[in-house]
MDAnalysis code that builds the backbone (N, CA, C; Angstrom):
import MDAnalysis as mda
import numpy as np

u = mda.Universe.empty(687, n_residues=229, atom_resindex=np.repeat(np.arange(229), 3), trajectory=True)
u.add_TopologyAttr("name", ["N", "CA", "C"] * 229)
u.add_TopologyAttr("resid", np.arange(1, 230))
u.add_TopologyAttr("resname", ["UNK", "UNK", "UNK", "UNK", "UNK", "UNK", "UNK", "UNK", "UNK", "UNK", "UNK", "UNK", "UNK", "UNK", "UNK", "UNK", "UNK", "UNK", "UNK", "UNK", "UNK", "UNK", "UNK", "UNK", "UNK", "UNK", "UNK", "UNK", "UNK", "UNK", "UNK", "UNK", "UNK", "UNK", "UNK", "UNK", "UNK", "UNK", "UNK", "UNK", "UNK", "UNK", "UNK", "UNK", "UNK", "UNK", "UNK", "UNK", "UNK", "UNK", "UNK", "UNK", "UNK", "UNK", "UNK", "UNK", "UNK", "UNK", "UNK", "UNK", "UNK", "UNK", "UNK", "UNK", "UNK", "UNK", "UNK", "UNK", "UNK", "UNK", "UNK", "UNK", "UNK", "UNK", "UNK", "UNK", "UNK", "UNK", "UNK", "UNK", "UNK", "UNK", "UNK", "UNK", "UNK", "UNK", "UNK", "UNK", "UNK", "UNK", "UNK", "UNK", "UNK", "UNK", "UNK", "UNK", "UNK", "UNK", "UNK", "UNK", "UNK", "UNK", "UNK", "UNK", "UNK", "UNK", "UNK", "UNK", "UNK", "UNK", "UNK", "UNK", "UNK", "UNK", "UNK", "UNK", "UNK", "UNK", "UNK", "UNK", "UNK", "UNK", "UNK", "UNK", "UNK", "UNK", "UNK", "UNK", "UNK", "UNK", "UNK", "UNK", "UNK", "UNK", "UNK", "UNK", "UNK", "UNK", "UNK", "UNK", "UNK", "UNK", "UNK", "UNK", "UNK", "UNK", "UNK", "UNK", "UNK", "UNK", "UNK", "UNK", "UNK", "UNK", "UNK", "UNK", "UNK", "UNK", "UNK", "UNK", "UNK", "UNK", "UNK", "UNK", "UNK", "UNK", "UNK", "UNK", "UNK", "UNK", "UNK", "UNK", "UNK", "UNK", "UNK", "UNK", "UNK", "UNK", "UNK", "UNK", "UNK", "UNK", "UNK", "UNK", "UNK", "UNK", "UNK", "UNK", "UNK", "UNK", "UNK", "UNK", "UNK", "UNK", "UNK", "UNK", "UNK", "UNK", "UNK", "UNK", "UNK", "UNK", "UNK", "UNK", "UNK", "UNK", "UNK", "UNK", "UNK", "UNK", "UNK", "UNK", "UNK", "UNK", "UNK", "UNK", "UNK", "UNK", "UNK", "UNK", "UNK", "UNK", "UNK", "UNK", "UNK", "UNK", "UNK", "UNK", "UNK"])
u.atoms.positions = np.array([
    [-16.081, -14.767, -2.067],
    [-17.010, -13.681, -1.814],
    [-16.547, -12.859, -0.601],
    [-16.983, -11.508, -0.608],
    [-16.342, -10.765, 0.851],
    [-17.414, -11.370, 1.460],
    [-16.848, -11.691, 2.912],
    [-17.053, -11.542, 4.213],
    [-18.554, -10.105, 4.562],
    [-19.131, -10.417, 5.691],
    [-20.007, -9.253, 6.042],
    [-19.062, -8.206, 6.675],
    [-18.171, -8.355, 7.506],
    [-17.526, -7.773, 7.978],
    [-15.956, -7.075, 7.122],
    [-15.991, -8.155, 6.172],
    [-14.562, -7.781, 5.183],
    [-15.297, -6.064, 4.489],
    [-16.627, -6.132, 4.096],
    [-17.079, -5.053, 3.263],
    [-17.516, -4.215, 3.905],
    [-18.075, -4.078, 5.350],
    [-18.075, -3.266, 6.458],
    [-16.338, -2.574, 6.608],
    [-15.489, -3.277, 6.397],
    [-14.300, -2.121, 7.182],
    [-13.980, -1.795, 5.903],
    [-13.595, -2.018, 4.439],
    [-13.895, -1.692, 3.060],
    [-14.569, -0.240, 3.188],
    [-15.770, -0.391, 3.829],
    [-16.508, 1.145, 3.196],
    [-15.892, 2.122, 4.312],
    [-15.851, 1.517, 5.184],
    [-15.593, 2.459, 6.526],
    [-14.042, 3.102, 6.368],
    [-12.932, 2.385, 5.950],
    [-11.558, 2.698, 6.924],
    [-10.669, 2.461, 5.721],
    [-10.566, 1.302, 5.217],
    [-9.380, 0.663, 3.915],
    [-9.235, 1.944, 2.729],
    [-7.846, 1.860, 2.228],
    [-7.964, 3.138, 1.381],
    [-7.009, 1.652, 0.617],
    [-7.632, 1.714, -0.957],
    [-6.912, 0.613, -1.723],
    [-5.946, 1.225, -2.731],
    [-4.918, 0.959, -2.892],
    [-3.518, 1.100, -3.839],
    [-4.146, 0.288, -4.935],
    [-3.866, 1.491, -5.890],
    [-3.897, 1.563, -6.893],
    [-3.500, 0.931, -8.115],
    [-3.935, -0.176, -8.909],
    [-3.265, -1.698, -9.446],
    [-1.946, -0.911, -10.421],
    [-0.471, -1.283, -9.850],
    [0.215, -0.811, -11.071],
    [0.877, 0.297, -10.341],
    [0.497, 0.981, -9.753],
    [1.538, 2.099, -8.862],
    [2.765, 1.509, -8.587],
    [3.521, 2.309, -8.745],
    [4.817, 2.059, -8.752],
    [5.701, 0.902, -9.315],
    [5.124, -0.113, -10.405],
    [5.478, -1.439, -10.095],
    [7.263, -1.292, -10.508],
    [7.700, -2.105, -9.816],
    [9.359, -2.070, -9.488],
    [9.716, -3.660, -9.631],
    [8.938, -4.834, -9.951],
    [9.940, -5.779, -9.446],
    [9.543, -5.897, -8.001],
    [10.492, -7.203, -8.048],
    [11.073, -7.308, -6.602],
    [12.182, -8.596, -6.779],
    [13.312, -8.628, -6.770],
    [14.922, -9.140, -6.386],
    [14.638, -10.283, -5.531],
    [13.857, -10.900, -4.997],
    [13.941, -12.009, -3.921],
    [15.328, -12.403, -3.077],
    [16.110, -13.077, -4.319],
    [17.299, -13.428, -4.075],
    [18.042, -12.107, -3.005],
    [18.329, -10.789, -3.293],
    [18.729, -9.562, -3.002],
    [18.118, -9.335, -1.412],
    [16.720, -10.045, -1.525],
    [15.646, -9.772, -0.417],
    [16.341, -10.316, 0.542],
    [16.278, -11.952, 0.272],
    [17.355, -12.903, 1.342],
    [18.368, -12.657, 1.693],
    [18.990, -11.534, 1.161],
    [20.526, -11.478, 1.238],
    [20.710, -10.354, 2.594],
    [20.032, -9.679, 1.977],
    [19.288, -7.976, 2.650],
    [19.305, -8.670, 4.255],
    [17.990, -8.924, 4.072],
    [17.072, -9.177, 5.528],
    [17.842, -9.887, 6.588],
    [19.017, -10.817, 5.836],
    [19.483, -11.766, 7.225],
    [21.152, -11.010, 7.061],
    [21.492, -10.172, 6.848],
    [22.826, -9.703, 6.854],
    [22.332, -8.181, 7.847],
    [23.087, -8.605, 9.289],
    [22.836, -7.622, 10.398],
    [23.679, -6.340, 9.934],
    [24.573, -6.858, 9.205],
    [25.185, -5.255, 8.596],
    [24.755, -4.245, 7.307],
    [23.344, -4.610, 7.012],
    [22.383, -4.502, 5.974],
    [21.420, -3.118, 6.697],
    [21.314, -2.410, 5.891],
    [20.282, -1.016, 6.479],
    [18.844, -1.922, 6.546],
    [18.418, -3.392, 5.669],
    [17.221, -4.090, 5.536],
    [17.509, -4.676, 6.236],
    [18.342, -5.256, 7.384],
    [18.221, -6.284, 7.999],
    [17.095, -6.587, 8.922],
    [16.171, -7.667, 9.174],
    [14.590, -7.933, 9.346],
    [14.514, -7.380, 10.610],
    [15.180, -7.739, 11.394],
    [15.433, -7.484, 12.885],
    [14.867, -5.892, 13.177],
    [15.493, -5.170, 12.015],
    [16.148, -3.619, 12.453],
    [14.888, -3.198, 11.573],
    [14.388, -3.910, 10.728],
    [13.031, -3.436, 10.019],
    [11.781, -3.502, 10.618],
    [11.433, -4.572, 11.567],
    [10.903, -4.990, 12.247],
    [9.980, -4.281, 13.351],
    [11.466, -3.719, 13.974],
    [11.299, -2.914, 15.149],
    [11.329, -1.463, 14.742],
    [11.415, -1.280, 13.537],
    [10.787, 0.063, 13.099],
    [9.451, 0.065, 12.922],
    [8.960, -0.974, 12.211],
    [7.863, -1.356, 11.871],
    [6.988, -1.044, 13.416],
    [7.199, -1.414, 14.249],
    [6.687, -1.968, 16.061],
    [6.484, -0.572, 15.853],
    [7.689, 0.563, 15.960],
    [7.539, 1.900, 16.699],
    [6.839, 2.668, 15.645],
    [6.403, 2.602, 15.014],
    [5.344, 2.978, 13.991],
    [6.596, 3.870, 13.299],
    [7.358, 3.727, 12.925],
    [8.831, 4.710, 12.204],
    [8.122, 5.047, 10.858],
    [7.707, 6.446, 11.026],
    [6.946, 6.983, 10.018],
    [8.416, 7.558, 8.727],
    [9.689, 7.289, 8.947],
    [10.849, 7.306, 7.995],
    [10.807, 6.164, 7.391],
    [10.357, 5.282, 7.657],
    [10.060, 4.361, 6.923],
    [9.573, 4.250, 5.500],
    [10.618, 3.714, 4.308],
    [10.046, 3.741, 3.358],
    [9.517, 2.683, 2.221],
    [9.276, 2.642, 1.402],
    [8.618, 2.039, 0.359],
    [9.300, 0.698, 0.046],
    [10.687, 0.938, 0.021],
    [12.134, -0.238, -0.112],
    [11.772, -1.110, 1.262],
    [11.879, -0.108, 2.361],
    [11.353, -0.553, 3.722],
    [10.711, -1.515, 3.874],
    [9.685, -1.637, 3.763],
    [8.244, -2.386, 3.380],
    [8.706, -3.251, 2.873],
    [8.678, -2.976, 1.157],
    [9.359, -4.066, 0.573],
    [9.905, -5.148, 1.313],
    [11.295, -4.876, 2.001],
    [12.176, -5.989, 2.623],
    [11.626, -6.484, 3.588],
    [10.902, -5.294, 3.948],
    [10.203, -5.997, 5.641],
    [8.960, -7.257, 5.234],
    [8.422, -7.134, 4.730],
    [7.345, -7.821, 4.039],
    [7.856, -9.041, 3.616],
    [8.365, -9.069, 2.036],
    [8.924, -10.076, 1.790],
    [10.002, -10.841, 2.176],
    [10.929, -10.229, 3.178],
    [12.157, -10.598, 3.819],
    [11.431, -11.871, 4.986],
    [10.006, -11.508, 5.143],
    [9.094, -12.637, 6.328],
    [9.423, -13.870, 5.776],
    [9.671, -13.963, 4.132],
    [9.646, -15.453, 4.014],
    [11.200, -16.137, 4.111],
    [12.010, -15.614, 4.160],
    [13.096, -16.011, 4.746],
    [13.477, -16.049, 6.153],
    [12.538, -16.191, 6.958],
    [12.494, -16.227, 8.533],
    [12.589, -17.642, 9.045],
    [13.075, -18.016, 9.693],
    [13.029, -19.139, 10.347],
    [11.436, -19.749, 10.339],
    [10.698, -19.183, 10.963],
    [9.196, -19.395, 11.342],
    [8.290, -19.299, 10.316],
    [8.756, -19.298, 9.437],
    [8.097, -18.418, 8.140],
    [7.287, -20.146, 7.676],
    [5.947, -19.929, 7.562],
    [4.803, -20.843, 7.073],
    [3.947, -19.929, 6.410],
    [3.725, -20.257, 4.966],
    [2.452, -19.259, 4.470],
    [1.329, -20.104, 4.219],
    [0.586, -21.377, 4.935],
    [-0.074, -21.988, 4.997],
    [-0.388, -22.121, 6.644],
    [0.527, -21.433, 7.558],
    [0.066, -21.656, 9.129],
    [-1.521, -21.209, 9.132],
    [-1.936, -21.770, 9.869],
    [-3.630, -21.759, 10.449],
    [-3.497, -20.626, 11.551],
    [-4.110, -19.808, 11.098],
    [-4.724, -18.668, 12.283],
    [-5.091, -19.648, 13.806],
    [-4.483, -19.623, 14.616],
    [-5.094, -19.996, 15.900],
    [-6.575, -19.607, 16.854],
    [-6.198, -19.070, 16.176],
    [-8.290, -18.155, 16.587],
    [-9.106, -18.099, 15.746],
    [-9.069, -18.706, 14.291],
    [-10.028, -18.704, 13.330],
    [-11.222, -19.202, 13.701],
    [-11.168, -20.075, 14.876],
    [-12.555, -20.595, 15.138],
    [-13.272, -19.296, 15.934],
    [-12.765, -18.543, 16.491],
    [-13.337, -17.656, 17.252],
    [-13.691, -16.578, 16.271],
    [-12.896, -15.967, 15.611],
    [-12.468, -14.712, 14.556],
    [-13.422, -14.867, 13.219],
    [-13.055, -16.194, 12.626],
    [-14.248, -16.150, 11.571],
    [-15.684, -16.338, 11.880],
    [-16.480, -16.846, 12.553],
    [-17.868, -16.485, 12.610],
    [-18.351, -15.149, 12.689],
    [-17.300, -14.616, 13.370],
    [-17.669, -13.221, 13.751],
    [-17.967, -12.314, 12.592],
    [-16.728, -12.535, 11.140],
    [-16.865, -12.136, 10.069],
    [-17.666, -12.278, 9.087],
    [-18.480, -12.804, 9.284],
    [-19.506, -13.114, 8.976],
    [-20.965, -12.381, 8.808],
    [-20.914, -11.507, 10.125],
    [-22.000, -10.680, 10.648],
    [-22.226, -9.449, 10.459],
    [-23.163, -8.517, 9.863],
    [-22.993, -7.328, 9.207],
    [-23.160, -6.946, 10.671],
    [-23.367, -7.081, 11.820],
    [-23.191, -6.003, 13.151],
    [-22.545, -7.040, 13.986],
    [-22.231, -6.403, 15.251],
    [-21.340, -6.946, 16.376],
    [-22.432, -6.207, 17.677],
    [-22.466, -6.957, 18.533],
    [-22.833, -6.309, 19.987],
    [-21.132, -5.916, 20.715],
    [-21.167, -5.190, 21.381],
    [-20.297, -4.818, 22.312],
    [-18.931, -5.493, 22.368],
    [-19.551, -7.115, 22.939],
    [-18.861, -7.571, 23.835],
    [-18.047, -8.705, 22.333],
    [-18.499, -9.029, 20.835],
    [-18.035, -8.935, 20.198],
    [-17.003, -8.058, 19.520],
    [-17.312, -6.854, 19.602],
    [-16.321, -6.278, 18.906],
    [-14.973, -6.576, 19.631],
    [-15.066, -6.015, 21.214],
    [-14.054, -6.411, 22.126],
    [-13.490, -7.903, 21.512],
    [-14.038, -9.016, 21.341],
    [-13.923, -10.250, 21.087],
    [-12.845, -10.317, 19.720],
    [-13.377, -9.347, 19.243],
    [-13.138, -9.111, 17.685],
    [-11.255, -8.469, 17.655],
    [-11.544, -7.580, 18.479],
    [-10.460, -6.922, 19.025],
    [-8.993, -7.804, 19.651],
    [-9.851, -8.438, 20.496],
    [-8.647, -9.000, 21.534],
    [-8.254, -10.034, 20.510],
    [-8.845, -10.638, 20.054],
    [-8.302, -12.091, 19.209],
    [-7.434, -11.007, 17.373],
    [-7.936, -10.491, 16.681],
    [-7.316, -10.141, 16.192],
    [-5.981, -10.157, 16.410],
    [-6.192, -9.100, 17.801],
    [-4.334, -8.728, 18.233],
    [-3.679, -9.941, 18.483],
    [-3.957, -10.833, 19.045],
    [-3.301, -12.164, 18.788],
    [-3.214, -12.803, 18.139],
    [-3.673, -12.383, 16.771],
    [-3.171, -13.766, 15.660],
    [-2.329, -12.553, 14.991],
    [-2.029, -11.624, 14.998],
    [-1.073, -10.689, 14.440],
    [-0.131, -10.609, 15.652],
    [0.312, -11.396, 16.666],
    [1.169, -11.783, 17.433],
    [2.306, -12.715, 16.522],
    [1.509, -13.701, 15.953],
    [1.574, -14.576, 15.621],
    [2.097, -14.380, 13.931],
    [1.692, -13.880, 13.428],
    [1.502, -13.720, 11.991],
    [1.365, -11.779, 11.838],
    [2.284, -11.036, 11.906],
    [2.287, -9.363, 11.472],
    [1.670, -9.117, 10.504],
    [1.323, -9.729, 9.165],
    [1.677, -9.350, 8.046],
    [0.373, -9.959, 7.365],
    [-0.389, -10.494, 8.497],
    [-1.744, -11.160, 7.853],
    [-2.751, -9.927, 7.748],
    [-2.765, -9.975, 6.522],
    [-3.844, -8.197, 5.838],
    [-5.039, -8.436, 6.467],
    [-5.842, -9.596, 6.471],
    [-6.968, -9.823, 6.735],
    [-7.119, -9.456, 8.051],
    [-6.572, -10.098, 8.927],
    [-6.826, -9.446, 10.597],
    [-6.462, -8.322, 10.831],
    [-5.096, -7.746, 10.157],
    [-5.439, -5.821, 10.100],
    [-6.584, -5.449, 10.093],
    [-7.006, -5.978, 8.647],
    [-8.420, -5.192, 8.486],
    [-9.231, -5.706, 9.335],
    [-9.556, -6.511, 9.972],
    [-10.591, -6.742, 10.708],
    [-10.283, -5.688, 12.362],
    [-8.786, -5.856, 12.637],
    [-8.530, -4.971, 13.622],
    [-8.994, -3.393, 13.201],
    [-8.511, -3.432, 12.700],
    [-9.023, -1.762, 11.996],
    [-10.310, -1.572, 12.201],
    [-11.326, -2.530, 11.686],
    [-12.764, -2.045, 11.939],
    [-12.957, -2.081, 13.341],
    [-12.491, -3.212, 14.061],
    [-12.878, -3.152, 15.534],
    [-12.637, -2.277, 16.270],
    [-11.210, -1.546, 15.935],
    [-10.523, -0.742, 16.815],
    [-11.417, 0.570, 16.675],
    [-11.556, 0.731, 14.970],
    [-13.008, 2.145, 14.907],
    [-14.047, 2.033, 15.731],
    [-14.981, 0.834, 15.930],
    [-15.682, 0.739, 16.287],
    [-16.153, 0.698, 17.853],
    [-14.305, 0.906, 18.523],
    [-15.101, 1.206, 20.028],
    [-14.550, 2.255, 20.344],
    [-14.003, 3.214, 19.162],
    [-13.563, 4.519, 19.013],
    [-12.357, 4.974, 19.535],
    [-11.481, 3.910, 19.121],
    [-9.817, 3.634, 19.685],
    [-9.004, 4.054, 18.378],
    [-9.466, 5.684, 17.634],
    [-8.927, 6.263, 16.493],
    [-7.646, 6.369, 16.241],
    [-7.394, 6.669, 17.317],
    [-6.059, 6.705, 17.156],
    [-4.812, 5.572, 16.669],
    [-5.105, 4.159, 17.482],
    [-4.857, 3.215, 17.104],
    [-4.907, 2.126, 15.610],
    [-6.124, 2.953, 15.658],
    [-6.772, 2.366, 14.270],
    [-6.088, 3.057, 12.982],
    [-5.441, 4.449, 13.289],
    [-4.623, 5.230, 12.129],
    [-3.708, 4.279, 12.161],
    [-2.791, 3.909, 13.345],
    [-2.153, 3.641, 13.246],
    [-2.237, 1.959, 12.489],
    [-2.595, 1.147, 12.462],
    [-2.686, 0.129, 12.115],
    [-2.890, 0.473, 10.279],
    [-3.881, 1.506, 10.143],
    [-4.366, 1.941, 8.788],
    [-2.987, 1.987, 8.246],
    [-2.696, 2.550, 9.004],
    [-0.686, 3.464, 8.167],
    [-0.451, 2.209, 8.085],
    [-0.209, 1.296, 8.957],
    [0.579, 0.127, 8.346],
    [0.062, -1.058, 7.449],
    [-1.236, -0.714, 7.221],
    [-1.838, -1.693, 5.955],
    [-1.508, -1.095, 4.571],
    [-1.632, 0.441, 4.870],
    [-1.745, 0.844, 3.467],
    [-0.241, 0.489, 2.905],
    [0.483, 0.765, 3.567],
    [2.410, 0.910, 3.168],
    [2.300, -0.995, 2.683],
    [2.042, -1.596, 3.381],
    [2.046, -2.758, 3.130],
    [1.066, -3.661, 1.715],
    [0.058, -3.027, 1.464],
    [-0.399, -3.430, 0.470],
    [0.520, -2.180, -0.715],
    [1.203, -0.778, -0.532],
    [1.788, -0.824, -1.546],
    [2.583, -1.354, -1.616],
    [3.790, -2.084, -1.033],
    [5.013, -2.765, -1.203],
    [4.266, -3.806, -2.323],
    [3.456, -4.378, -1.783],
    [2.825, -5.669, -2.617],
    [2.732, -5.075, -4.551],
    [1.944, -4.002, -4.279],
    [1.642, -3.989, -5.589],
    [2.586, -3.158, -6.460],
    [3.885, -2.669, -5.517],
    [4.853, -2.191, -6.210],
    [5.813, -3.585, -7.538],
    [5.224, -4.758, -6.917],
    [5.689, -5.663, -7.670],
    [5.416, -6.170, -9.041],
    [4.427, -5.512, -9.262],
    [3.802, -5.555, -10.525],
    [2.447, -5.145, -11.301],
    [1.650, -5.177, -12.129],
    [0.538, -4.883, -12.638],
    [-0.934, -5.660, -12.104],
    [-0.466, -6.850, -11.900],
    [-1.234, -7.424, -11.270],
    [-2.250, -7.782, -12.748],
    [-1.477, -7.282, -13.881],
    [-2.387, -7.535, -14.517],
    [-2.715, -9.325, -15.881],
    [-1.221, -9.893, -15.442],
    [-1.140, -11.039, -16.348],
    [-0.150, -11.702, -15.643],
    [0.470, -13.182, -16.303],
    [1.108, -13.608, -15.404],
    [2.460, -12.806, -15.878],
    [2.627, -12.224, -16.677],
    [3.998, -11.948, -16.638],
    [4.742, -10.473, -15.619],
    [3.300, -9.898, -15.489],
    [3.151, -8.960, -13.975],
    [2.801, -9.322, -13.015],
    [2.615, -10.531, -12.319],
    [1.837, -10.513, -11.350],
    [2.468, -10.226, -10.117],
    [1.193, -10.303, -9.099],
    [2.087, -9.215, -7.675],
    [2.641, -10.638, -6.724],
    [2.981, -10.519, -6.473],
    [3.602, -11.611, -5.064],
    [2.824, -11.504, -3.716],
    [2.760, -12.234, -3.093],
    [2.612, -12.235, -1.326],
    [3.282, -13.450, -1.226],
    [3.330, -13.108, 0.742],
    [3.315, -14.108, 1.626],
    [2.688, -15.055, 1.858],
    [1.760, -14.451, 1.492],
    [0.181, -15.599, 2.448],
    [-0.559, -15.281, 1.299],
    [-0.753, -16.492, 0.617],
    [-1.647, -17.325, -0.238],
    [-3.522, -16.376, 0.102],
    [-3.772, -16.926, 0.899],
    [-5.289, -16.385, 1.626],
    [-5.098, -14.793, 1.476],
    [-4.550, -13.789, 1.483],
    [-4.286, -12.692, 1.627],
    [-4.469, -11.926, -0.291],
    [-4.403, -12.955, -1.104],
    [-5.068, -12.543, -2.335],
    [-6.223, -12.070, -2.791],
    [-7.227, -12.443, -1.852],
    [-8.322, -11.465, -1.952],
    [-8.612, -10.608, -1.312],
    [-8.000, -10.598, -0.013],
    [-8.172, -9.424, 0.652],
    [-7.661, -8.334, -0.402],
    [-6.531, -8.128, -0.901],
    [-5.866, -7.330, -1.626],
    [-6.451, -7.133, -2.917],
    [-7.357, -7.673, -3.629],
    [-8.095, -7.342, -4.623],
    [-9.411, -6.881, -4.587],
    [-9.886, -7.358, -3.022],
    [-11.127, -6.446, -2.421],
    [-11.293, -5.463, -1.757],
    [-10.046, -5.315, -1.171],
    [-10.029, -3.867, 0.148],
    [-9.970, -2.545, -0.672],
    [-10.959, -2.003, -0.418],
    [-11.288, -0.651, -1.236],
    [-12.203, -0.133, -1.956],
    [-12.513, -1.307, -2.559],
    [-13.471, -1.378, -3.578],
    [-15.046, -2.192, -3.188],
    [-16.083, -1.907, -3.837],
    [-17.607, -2.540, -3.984],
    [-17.500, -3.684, -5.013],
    [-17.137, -4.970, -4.444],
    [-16.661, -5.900, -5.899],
    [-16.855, -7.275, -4.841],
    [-17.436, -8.526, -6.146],
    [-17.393, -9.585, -5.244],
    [-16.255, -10.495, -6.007],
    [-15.528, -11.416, -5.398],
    [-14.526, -12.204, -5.896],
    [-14.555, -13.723, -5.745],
    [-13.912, -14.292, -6.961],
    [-14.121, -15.620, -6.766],
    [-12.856, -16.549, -6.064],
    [-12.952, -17.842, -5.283],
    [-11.983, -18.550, -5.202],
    [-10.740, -18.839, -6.346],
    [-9.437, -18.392, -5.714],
    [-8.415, -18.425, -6.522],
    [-8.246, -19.424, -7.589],
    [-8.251, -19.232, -8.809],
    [-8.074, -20.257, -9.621],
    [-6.136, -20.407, -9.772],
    [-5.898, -21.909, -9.740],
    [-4.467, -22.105, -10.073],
    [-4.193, -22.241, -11.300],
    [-3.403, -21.688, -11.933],
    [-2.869, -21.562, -13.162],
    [-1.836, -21.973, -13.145],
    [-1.013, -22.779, -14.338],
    [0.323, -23.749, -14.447],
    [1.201, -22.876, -14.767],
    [2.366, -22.947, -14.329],
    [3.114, -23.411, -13.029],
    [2.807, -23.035, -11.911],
    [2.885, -21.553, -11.545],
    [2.737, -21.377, -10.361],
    [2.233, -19.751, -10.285],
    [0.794, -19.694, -10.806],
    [0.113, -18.704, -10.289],
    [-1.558, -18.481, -9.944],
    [-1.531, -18.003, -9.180],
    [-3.215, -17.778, -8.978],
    [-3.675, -16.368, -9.573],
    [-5.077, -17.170, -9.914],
    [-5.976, -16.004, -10.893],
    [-7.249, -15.769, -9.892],
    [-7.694, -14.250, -9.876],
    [-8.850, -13.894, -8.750],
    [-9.937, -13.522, -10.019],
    [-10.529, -13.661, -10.453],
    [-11.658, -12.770, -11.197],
    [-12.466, -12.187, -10.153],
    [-12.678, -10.831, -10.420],
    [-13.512, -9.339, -9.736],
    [-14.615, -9.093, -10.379],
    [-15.690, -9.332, -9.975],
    [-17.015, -8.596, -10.817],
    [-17.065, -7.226, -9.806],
    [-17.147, -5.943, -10.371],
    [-17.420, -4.936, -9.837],
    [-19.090, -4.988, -9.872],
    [-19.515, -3.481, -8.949],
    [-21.451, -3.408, -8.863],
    [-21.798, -2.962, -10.226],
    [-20.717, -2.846, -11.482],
    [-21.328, -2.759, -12.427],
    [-21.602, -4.207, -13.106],
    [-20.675, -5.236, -12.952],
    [-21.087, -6.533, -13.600],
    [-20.112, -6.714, -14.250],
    [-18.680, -5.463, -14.471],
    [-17.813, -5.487, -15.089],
    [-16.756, -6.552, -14.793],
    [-16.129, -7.667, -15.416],
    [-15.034, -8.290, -14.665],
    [-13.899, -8.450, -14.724],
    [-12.977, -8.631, -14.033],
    [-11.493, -8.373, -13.963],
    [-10.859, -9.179, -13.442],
    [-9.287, -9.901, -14.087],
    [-9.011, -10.871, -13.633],
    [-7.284, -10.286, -12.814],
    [-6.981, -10.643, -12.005],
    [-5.777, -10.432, -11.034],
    [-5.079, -11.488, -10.771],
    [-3.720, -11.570, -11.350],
    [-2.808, -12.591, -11.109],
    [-1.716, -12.407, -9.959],
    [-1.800, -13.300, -9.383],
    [-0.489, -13.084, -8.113],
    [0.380, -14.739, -8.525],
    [1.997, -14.077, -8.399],
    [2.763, -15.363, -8.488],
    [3.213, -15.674, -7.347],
    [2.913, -17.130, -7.308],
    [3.070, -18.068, -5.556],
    [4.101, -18.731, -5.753],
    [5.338, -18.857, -6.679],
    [5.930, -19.546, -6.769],
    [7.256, -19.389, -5.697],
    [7.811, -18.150, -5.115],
    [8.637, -18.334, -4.304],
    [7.443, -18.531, -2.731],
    [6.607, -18.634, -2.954],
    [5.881, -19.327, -1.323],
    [5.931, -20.609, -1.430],
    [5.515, -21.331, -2.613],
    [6.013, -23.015, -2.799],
    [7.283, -23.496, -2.610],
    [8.043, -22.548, -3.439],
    [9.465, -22.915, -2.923],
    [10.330, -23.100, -1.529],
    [9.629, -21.411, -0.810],
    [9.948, -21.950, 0.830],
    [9.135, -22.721, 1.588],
    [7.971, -23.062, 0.930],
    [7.099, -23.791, 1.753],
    [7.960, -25.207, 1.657],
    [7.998, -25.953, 0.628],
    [8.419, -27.385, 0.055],
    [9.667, -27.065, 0.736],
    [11.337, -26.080, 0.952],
    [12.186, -26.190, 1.529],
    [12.323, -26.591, 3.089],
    [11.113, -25.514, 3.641],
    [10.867, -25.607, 5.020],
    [9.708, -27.043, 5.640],
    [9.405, -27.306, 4.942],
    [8.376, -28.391, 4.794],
    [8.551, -29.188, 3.821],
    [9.702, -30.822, 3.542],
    [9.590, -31.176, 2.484],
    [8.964, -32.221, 2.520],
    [9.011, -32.813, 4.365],
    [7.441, -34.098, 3.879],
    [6.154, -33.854, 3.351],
    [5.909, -32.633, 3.329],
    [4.479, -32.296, 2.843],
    [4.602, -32.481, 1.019],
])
């Protein structure tokens, strides 16, 4: 189900990509190759720090590598625990904030996207906070980099079966991406054999819709990088 606060920055700020725009694939193998070869125009490093300076030349391929190139990172966990979730999620919870929350809301955000860039959910939660103590400017900026980032995602496919489905990083980040934009409530990911998750969407009409994302190269680096688990 959304969050009080997930459907608060939804109406306010999130602009949602469109299921199926552009879908292209995505090369994985090509990705890995890309991202860690310093003599690569994708190399992560050099994507990275475009990404930082808000490099509005930045493009669509861009994204792409920058995004998915995260899971070939040394550090790369798509099961790591938010370090501030104890602080961050109650908060989400609450259709208002006093003051000294939002600030709260604010400061901890920016630190678990210290930690984790690419976690959609604390964008969006930064995004609302940052509107909300009228730090616009900032908040475009963060906007620009959610939207580019949820299209890379859905440039990967239709999202509409398993034989389209879109990819991520982060497992948890599947509903954000099937809710940001829209008036719709969603259910806990169902796993489907081998390796994909199914979201069903009831829109405010009652209408429902099912969204497949394939997790199978996150199992794969997860179990490589983690094989006692």
């Amino acid at each position: 189900m959304l969050t009080a606060l997930t459907a608060m920055v939804i109406m306010t700020s999130a602009k949602a990509p469109k299921r199926g725009s552009m879908p292209k694939g995505i090369d994985l193998e090509k990705v890995r190759a890309e991202v860690n070869d310093p003599r690569s125009e994708f190399f992560y490093d050099s994507l990275m720090a475009a990404f930082e300076r808000v490099d509005t030349t930045m493009t669509l391929e861009d994204y792409r590598y920058l995004y998915f190139g995260t899971m070939f990172q040394e550090d790369y966990n798509p099961y790591r625990r938010n370090a501030y979730a104890d602080i961050i999620n109650p908060l989400t919870h609450k259709a208002s904030h006093t003051r000294a929350e939002r600030d709260t809301l604010m400061k901890y955000t920016q630190l678990a996207l210290l930690d984790t860039p690419f976690d959609l959910a604390q964008i969006n939660f930064l995004i609302y906070a940052l509107r909300s103590k009228q730090k616009y400017n900032e908040a475009d900026i963060w906007q620009y980099r959610l939207n580019h980032l949820l299209q890379a995602i859905v440039s990967t496919g239709t999202g509409a079966d398993t034989t389209s489905a879109w990819y991520v990083i982060y497992p948890r980040d599947e509903a954000t991406i099937v809710n940001i934009g829209k008036n719709v409530q969603s259910l806990r990911p169902t796993f489907i054999e081998p390796y994909y998750d199914c979201i069903e969407v009831t829109d405010e009409h009652g209408k429902t819709q099912d969204f497949y994302f394939n997790i199978c190269p996150v199992l794969d680096e997860y179990y490589l990088k983690y094989p006692e688990d």
